[in-house]
Each structure stands twice: as C-alpha cells, then as structure tokens.
N, C-alpha and C positions, 0 to 999 in steps of 0.2 A: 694418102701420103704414106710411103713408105721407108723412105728414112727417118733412124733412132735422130732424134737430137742431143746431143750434148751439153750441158753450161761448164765451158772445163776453165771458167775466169774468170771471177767478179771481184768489183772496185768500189768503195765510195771512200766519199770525203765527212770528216763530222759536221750536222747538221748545225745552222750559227740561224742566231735570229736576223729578222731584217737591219740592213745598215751597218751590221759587222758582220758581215761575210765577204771572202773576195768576189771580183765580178764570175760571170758565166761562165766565160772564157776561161778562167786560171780553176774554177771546180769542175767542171767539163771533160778541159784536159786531163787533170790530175785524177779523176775515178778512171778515165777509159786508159790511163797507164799502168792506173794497179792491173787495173783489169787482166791488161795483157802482160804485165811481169807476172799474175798473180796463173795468168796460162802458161807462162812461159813461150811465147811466140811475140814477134815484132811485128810491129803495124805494116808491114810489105806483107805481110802473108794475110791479109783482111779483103776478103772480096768484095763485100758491101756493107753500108755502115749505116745505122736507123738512129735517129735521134730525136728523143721528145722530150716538148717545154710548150707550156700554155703561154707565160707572157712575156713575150718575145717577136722581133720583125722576124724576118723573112731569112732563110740559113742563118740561122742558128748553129746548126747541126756544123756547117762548114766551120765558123768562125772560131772552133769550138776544135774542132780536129785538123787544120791545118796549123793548131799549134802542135799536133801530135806527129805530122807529117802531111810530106805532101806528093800524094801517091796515084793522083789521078781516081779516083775508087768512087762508087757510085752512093751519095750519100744521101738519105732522102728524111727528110723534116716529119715530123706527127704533132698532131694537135687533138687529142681528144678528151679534152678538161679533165677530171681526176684522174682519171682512166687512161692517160699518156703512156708511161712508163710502162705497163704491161701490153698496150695496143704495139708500142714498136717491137716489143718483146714479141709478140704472136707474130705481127709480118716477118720478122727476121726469124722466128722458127719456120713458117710457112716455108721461106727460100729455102730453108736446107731441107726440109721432110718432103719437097715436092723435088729435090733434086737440082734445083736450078744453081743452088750455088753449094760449097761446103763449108762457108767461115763467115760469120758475122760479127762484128760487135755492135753493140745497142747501148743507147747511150742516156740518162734521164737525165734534166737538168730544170733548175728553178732558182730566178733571184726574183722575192717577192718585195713588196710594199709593204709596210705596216699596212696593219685593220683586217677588216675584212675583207673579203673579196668584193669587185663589183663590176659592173659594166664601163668597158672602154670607148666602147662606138655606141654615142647616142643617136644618131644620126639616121638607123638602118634597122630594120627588124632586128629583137634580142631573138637568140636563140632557145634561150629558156622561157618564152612567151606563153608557151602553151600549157609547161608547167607552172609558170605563175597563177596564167587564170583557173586552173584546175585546185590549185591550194588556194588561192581567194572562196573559189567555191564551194571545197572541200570544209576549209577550216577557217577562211580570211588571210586576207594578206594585208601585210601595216609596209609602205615602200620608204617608210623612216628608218627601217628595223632593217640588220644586216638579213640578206636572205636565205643562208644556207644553214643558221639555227632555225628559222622557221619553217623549213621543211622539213627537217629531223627532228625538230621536238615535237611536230605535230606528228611524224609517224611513231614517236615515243609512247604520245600521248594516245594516240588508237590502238597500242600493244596494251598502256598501263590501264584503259578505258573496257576492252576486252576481258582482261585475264584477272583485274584489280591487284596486281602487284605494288609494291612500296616504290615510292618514288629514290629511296634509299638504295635500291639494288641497281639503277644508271650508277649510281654516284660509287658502287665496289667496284668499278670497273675500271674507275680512276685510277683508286688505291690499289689496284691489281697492277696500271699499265706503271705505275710511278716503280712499283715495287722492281717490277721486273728492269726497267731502266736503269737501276740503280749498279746494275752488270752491263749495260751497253756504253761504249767511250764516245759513239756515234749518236746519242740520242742530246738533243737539246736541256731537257727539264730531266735530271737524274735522281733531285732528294724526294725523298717518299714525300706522301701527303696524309692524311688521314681521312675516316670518313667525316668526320664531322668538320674537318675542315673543307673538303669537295663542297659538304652541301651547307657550308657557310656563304662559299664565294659569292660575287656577286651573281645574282640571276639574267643570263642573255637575253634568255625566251623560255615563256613555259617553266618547264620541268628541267632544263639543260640552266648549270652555274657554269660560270668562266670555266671553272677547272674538268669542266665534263666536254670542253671544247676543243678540239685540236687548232693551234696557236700556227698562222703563218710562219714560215722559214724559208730557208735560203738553203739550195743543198744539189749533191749529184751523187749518181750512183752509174756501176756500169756493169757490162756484162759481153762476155767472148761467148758465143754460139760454134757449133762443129759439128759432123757430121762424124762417122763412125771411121770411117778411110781417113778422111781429115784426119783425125786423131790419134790412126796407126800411123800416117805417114809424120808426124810431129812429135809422137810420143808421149802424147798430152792427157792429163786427166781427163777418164771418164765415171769418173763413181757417182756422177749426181746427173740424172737425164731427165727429162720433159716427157713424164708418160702417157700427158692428155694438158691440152688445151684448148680451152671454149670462148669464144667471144660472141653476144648476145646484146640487143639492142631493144628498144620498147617495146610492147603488145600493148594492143589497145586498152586492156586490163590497168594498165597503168593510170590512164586516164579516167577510166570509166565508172571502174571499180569504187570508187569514192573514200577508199583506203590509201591513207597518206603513205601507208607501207610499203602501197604497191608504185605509187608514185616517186620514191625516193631508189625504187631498185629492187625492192625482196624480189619481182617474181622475174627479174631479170638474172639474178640468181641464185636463184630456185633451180632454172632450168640449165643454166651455165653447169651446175654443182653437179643436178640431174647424169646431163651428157658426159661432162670430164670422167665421172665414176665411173659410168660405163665405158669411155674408152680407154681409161687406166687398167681398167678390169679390176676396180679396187672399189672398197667402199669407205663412207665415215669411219666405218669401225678397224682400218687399217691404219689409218691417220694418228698419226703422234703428236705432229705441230704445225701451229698454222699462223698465218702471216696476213689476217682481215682487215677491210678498209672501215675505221674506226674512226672515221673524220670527229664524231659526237659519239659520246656513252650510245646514246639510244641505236644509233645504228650498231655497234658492238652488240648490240641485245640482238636486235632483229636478227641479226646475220646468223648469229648461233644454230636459228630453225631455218632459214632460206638455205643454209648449208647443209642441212641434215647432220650437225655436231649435237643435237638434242632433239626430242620430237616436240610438234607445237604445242606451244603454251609452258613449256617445259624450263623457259630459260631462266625462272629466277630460281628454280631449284639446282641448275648445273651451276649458277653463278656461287649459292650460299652453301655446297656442297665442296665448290671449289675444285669439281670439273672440269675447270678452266687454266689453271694454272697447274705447277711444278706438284707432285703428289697425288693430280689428277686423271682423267680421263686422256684430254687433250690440253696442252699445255699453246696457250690462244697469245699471240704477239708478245715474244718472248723479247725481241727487240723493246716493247716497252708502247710498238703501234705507235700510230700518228698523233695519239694524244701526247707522248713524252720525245719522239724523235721529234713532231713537228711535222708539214705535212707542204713539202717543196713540189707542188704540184706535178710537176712531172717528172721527180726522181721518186717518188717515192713506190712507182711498180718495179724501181730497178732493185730499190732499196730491199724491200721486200724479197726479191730475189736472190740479193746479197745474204740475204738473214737465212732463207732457206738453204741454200746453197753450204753455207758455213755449217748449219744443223747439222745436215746430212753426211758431209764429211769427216763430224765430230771436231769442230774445229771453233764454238763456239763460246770457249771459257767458259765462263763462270754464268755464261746462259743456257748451258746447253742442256739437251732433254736428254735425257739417258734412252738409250737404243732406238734415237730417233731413225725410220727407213724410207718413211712416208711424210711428204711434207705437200700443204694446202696454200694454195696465193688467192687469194679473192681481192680487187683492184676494183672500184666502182667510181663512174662519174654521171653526174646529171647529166641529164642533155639526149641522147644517155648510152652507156655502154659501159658493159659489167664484162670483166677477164677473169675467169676462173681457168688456175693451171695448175697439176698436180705433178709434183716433185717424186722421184724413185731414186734412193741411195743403190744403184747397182752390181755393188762390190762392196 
C-alpha cells in the first residue's frame, strides 16, 4: 500500500442506554454529519461508504445514509461482532492506501437490547460453538449464565491463577475508567465509583462484579477517510494519519493452548501489536495514549501485555503505579473505555477513533494527554478478529 491515509473527520453521538436512545437511523445519520462538518466537505464528495452494526437486518448502512443523501455511492455493510467498527475502518483505509479510491467515510452504529448479549438464530450452527466447547473444556461452561463474562473471567482468572495477583487490581480499573469519564459528555456512566464499591457490586462470574462489566448501549460514531491529493485538493485536515493497521484472526493456539487468554484474543493481539509496530516504525515506548477494548476489567489487564504497554506478568504493578493513567506512563481509555461509555457494538471502533483522533489534535478538553503524538486503537471481537491501528499526529 502506498498511500498515506488521512482521518481528517470524525463524528459521534452521546452514548444513551437501551430504550432511551433514538433509533439507528437518526444516530447513524447524525455521527456521519458531524463527521463530515467536522471535515468540512459534503457527502457529494464521498466515494464510498463502510458501515458497521451487529444487530441489525440487511442495509443498514443504506437506511442510515440515505438520510444524509442520496448520491448513488457504493455502500457496503460489515458485521464482525465486537470488532465491527474498526473491521469497516481497515476496509475503508485499505480503499485509499491501495489507491482505488481517495474519500471514505465509515460509519459504526448500534441500538441494543437490554441484558446481555445472546444468540439470535437458534435454528443453525452458532458461531461461537467452537469457542464454547473449548471454555467448557478449558474451565466449564454453565449455558444459564450470560456467556461473554464467562470467557473473560475465566481468562482473568488464568492471569490471576499464574501471576497470584489481588483480585482488587481488575476492580482499579474501574475506578480508573469512571474517573477518566468523569471529562467525556459522550460517555454513559460519568460519576466516579470507588474501589470498594467495584468490588461490592453484585458478582456476574468469577472474579468480574457488575461494575467490572461494560453495560450495553445504544450509540454511533463516524469517521471521513482521504488520501493525501484528496486533502490538497479540499484543503482538508491532515494532522492525524493511520500509520499502521493490522487486522488478525484465530491460530490454532487459541483453541489449543488450553489458556482462556488465548482464547478470548491475547495472542491475536500480541501479533496484531507485533506487525502495527513495525509498520508504524514506532514502538510501545512512543505511545502516549490508547483506546483498548475493555469489554471486562480482566480483558483491560491482559491487553496491557498482548500490547506490549508493560512486559508479562508486569500488569499489576503498571496498574498500582498508575502507569496507566494521566501522570503515567501511558494514559489507557481516556474516553473512560467501554466500561463507562458503554460498548454499542459496532460503534464503538469508530468511537475509539473519534477519542484518538481528538488526542492527537489537542482537542480533547479536559481529557486530553499533554504532548499526545502517538496514539494506539486495539478493537477485539470473539468469533474472532482483533484490529490493532496506530494513530501519527503529523503536524
């Protein structure tokens, strides 16, 4: 690939819980407006348009921006459970760094349900079947119990089972994401928490309470893509570019391994983190902030080393050192993460991008990281497919 990519536009709407949000359709539109006010370019100038959302029929993505216009433009739907929002995000950088087009926007969108997540079509093979029987066999599975704390409390529980860390250091990860939300207007759940109220809360599973859980929501986010010409010929911002992106899928190690760690994602990216570095030409140690998929505490933990933000076994010491936040090392989901925005299935790779994007510009209020230049997206879904993409302030 040889063209730079651009994000010279991103959009979203505030995160609302289920039931009080408006539909798809009216948060949809209204991110992929800012987006493009926020470019300063009009949806005629848009060559093609990526749009992702897990629960949802069939165009989506149309019903969605033929409120924004109706331009004929070639629009194409993504589905790739957590991992939405940044999978549209890589196809639509792909188009411009292969040359094929110079203008995207990408679109995340999500109206959820109360509860937890669960299966729609009983009818047909699940998807996640293989990861089932592999955590039945790993650790058991109870199919009374929502299933996606049981697969990250059980990879909590092979980190805390390894390393013998306090079950207390999931639970600062909370009181970290609450803190930092307490500066986002987009984030759902803004008032602090404490620790001892984290690990009061009710227990889901395991080692993970309610408040170590990222809570469904309802939400969208968006983002204007361009190429380098594009951008001269528009006059559009370029201070924030895409200077590696990796998208990565299972190894057998997942399964095999008998490490719930590895079955929830770490070594998916491990290697996603690996690759980006090297074609950013950048490492961890250039990184200022980052924007991790932090569905549960315990995944917040793991990711810390699958990223190379600390070396293994290392994470409860970056947590209690405070590493991880404003004062720190790297300052880790300054938006506040999916535990306090809420985690709108397929906005929230946009969301993410939104949060970077803003960093890097210096445009972050009262969340911003002082001399942010480098910024980290980690995007993970079961099933499985991890997006790791590394942000360059280039001005």
């Amino acid at each position: 690939m040889s063209e730079k990519v651009y994000v010279t536009g991103v959009g979203m709407v505030p995160f609302a819980k289920p039931s009080t949000s408006a539909s798809y359709v009216e948060m949809g539109a209204a991110a992929a407006r800012a987006a493009l006010a926020d470019a300063g370019i009009r949806y005629e100038a848009i060559e093609q348009a990526y749009a992702g959302y897990v629960y949802g029929d069939s165009t989506v993505g149309q019903a969605m921006l033929y409120e924004v216009g109706l331009t004929g433009l070639p629009v194409i739907n993504v589905n790739n459970n957590c991992a939405t929002g940044s999978t549209a995000l890589f196809l639509a950088r792909q188009a411009i760094a292969s040359g094929a087009i110079d203008c995207a926007l990408v679109i995340g969108v999500e109206q959820m349900m109360p509860g937890p997540l669960r299966t729609i079509y009983t009818d047909r093979p699940a998807p996640l079947q293989r990861f089932l029987d592999t955590m039945a066999s790993n650790r058991g599975y109870d199919p009374e119990l929502p299933r996606a704390p049981q697969f990250f409390g059980g990879a909590g529980q092979d980190y805390l089972d390894q390393y013998g860390i306090a079950p207390e250091t999931f639970g600062q990860i909370s009181v970290k994401a609450r803190r930092h939300a307490a500066n986002n207007p987009y984030a759902v759940f803004r008032t602090p928490v404490t620790l001892e109220e984290v690990m009061a809360s009710p227990t889901v599973f395991g080692l993970l309470t309610r408040l170590q859980c990222c809570p469904p929501t309802c939400g969208a986010a968006a983002a204007v893509l361009c190429s380098k010409r594009f951008a001269r010929w528009f006059n559009l911002d370029t201070s924030v570019a895409i200077a590696a992106q990796v998208m990565t899928t299972d190894r057998s190690d997942s399964f095999d391994s008998g490490d719930m760690r590895k079955l929830v994602g770490y070594g998916m990216a491990a290697i996603a983190a690996e690759r980006a570095y090297a074609e950013a030409g950048a490492g961890p140690e250039d990184i200022q902030v980052v924007e991790l998929h932090d569905c549960f505490t315990a995944n917040e933990l793991i990711s810390y080393e699958a990223l190379q933000l600390t070396p293994p076994g290392t994470a409860e010491k970056f947590i209690l050192d405070g590493d991880n936040t404003y004062g720190g090392r790297i300052v880790t989901n300054p938006s506040g993460g999916l535990l306090s925005k809420g985690h709108p299935l397929g906005a929230t790779g946009l969301a993410q991008c939104a949060e970077l994007t803003w960093q890097l510009r210096g445009q972050a209020e009262r969340r911003q990281v002082d001399g942010a230049r480098w910024g980290l997206q980690h995007n993970l879904g079961l099933g499985g497919a991890c997006v790791v993409t590394v942000y360059e302030k280039t001005k």
